[in-house]
DSSP file (Angstrom, degrees, kcal/mol; ACC not computed):
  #  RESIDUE AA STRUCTURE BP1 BP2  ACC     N-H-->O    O-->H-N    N-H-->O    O-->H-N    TCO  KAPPA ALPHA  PHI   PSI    X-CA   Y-CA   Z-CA
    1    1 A X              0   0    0      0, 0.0    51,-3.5     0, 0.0     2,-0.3   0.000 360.0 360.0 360.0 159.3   10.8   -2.3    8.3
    2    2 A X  E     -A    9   0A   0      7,-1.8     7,-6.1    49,-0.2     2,-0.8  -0.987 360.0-139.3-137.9 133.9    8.7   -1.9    4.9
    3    3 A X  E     +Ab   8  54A   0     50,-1.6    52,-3.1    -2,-0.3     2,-0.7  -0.849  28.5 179.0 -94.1  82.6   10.0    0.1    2.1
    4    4 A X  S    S-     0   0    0      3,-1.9    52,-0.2    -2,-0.8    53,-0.1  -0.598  72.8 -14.5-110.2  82.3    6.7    2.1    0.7
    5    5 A X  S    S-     0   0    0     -2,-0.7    -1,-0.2    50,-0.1    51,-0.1   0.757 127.0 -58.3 102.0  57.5    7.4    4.3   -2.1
    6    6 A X  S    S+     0   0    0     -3,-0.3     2,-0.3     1,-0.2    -3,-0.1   0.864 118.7  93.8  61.0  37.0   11.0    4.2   -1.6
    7    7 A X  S    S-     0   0    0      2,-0.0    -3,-1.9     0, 0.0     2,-0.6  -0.968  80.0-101.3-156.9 142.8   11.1    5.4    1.7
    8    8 A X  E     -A    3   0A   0     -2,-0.3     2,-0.3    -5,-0.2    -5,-0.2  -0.751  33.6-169.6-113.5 138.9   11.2    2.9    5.2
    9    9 A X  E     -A    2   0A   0     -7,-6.1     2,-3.5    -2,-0.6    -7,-1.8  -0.799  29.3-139.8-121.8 123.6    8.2    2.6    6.9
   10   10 A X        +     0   0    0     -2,-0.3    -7,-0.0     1,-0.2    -2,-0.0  -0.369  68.6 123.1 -82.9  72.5    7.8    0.9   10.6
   11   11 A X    >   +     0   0    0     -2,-3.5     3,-1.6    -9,-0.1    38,-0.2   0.168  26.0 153.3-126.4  27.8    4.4   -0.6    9.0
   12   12 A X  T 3   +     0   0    0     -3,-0.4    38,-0.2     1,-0.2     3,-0.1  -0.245  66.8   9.2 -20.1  99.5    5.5   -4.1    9.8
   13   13 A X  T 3  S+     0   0    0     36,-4.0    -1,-0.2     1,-0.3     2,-0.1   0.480  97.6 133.2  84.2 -20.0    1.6   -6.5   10.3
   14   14 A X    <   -     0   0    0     -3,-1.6    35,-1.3    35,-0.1    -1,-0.3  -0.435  58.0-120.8 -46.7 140.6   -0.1   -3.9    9.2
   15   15 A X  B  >  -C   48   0B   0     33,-0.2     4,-1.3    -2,-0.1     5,-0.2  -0.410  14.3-125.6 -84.2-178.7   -2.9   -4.2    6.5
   16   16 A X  H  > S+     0   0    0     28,-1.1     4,-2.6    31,-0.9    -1,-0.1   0.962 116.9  49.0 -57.2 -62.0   -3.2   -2.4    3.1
   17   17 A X  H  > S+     0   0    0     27,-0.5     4,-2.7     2,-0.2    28,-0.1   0.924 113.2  48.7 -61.6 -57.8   -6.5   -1.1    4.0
   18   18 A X  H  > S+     0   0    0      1,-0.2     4,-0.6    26,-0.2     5,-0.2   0.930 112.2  42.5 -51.2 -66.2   -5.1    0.1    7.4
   19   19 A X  H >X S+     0   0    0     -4,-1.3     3,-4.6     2,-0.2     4,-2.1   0.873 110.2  60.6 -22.1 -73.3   -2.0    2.0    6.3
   20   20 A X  H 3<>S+     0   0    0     -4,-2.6     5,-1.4     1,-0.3    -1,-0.2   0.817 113.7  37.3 -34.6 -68.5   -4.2    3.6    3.2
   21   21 A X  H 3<5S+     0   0    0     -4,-2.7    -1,-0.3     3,-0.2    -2,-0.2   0.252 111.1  58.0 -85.0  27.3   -6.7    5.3    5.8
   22   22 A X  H <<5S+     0   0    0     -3,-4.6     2,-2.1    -4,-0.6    -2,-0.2   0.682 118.4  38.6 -76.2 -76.7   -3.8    6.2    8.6
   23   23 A X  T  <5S-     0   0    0     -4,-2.1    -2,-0.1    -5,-0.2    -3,-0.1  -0.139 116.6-112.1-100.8  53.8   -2.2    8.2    5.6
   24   24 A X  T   5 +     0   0    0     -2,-2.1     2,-0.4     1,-0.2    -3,-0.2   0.525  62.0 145.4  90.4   6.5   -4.8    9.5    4.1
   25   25 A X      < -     0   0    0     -5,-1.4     2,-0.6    -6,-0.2    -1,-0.2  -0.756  47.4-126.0-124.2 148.8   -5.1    7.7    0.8
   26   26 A X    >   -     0   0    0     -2,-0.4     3,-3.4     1,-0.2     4,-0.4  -0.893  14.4-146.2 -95.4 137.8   -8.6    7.0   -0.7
   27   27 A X  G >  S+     0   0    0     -2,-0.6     3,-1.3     1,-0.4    -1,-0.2   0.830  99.2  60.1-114.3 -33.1   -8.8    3.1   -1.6
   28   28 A X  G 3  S+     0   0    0      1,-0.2    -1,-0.4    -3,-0.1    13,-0.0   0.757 109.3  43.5 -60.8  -9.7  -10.9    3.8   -4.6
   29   29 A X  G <  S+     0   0    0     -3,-3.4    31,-1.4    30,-0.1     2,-0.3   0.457 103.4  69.8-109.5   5.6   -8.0    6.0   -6.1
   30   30 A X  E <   -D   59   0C   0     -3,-1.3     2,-0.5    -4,-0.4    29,-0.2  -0.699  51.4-166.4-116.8 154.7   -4.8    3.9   -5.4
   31   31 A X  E     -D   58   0C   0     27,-2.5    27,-3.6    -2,-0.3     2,-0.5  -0.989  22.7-164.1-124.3 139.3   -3.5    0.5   -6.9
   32   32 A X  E     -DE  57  39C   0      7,-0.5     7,-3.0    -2,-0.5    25,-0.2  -0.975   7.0-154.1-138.7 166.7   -0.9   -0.5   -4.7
   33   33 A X        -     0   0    0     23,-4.9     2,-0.2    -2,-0.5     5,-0.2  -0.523   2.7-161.5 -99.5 176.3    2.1   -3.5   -5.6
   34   34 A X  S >  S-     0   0    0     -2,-0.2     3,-1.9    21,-0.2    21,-0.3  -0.794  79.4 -12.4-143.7 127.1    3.9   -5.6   -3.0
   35   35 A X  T 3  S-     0   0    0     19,-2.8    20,-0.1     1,-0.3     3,-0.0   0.823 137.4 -45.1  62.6  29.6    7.4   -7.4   -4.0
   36   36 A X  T 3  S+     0   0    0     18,-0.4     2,-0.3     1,-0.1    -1,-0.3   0.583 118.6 118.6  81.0  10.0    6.3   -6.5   -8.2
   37   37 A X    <   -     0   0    0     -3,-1.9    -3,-0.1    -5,-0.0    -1,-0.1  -0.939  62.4-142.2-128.5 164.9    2.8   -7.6   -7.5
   38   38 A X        -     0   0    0     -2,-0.3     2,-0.5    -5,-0.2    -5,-0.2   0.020  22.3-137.8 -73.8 143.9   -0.2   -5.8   -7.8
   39   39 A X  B     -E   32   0C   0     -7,-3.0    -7,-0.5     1,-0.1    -1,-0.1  -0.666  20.1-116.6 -94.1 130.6   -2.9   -6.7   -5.0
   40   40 A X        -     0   0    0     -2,-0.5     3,-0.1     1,-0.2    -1,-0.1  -0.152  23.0-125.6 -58.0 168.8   -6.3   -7.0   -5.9
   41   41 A X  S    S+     0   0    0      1,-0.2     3,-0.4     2,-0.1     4,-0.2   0.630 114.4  66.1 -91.6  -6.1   -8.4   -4.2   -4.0
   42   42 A X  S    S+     0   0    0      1,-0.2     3,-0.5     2,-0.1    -1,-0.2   0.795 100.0  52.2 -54.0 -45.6  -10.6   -7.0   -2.6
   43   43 A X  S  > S+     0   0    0      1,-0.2     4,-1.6     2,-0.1     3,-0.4  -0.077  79.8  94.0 -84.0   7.5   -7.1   -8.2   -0.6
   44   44 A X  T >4 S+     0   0    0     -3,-0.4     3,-1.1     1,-0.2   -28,-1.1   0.983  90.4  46.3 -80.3 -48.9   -6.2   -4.7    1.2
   45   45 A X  T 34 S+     0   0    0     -3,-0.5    -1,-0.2     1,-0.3    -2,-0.1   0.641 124.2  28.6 -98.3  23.7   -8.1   -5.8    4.2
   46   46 A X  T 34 S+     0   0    0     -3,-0.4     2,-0.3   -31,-0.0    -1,-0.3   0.595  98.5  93.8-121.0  -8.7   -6.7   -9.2    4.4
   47   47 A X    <<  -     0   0    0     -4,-1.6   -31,-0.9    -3,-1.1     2,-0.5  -0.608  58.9-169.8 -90.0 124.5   -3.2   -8.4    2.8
   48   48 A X  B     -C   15   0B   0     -2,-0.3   -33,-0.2   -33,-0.2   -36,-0.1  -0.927  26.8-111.6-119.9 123.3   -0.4   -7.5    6.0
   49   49 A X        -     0   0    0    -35,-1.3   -36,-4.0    -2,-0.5     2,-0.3  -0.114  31.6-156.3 -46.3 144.7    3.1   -6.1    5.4
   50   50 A X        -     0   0    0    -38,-0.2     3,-0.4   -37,-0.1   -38,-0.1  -0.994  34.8 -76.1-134.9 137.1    5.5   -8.5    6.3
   51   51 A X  S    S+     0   0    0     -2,-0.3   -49,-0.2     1,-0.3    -1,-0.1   0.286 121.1  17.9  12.1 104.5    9.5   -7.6    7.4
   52   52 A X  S    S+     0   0    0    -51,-3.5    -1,-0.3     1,-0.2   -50,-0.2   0.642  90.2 152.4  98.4  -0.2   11.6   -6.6    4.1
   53   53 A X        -     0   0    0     -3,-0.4   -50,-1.6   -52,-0.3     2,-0.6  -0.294  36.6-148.5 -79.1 173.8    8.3   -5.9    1.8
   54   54 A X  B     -b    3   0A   0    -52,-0.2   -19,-2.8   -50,-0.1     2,-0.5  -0.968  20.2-172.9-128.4 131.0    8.8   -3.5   -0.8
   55   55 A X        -     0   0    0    -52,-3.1     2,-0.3    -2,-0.6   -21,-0.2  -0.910  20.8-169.6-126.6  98.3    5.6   -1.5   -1.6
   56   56 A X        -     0   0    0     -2,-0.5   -23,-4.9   -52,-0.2     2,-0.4  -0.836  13.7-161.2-107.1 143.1    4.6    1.2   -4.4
   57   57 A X  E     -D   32   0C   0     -2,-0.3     2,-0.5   -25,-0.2   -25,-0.2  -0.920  14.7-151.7-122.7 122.9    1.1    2.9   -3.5
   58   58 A X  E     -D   31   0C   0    -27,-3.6   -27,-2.5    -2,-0.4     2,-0.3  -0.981   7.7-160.1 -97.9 125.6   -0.1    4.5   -6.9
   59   59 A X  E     -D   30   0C   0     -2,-0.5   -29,-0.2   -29,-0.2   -30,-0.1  -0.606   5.1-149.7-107.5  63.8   -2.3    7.5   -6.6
   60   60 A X        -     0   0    0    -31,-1.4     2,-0.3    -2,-0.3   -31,-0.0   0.307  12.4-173.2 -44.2 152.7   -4.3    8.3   -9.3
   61   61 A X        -     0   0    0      2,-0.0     2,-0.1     0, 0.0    -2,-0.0  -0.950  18.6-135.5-151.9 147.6   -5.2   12.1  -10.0
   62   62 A X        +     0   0    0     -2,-0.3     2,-0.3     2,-0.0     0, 0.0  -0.302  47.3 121.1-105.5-179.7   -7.8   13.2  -12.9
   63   63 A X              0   0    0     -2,-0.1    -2,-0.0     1,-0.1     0, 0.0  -0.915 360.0 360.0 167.9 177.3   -6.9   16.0  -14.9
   64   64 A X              0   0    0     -2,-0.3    -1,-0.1     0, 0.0    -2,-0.0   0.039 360.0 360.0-155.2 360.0   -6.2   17.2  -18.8
């Protein structure tokens, strides 16, 4: 299991990239971390959760 945004997620082997466009998430608008660091956005499609990671997906939203 993988812990992504505080919640566990059977995304075990998975990539960055995949997960992000399963659930939705647009690549240009997220940073996401693994284990307390951030992964370049060049590395989503090459980067795979592995057993135990712990994963914050940041979502940026515009606004004022």
């Amino acid at each position: 299991m993988v812990k992504i945004n505080g919640e566990s997620v059977n995304a075990e082997g998975r990539s960055i990239s995949d997960y992000l466009k399963e659930n939705g998430f647009d690549t240009k608008f997220v940073a996401v971390e693994i284990n307390e660091e951030i992964v370049p956005k060049r590395l989503y499609g090459e980067t795979f959760f592995k057993d135990g990671d712990c994963v914050e997906v940041v979502n940026f939203v515009g606004g004022g």
